[in-house]
C-alpha positions in Angstrom: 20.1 10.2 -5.7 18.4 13.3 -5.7 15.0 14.0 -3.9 13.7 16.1 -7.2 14.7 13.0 -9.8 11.5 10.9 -9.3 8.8 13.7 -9.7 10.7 15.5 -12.6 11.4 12.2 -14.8 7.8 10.7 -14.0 6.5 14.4 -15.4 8.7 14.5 -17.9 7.9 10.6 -19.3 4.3 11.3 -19.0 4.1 14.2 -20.7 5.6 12.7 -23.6 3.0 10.4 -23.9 0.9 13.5 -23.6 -1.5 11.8 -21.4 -2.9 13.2 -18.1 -2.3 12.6 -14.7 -5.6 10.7 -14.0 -5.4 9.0 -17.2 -1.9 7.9 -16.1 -3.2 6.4 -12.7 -5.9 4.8 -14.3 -3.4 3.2 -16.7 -1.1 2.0 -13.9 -4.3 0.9 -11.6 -3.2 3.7 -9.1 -6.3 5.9 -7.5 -6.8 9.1 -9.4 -4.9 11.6 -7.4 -1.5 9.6 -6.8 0.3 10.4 -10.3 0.0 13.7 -9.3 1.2 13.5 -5.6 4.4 11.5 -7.3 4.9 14.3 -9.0 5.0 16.4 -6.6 7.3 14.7 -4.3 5.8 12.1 -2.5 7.5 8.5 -3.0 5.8 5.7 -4.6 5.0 1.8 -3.2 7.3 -0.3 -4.9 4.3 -2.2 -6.4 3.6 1.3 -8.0 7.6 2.0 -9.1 6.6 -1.5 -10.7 3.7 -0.3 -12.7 4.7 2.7 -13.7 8.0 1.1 -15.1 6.3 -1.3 -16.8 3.5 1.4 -18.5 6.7 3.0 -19.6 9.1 0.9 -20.5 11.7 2.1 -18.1 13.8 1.0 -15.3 12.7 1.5 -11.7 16.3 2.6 -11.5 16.0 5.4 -14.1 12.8 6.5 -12.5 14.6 7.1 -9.3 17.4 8.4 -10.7 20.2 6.3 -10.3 20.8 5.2 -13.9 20.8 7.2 -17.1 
């Protein structure tokens, strides 16, 4: 799995839904500022993988890269 995977598909999925990072956190229930540290790198609780799953529809797997 590649370190870049997780902030580049969470970008990618939330900019299809052409919402904004804080919108997204508040969506998910996740403080203002943490879609945008997920995006740039920083690895998410698995309570939050959970959430932002569920918001869209993915698996936590496909969020981290490891399924297609």
């Amino acid at each position: 799995m590649s370190d870049d995977l997780f902030p580049a598909r969470l970008r990618k999925l939330r900019e299809a839904r052409r919402i904004n990072a804080r919108a997204l956190g508040e969506l998910c229930g996740l403080s203002k500022n943490m879609i945008g540290r997920y995006e740039k790198g920083e690895m998410p609780s698995v309570k939050s993988l959970i959430a932002l799953a569920d918001f869209f529809d993915v698996s936590i797997d496909y969020l981290l890269g490891r399924d297609k």
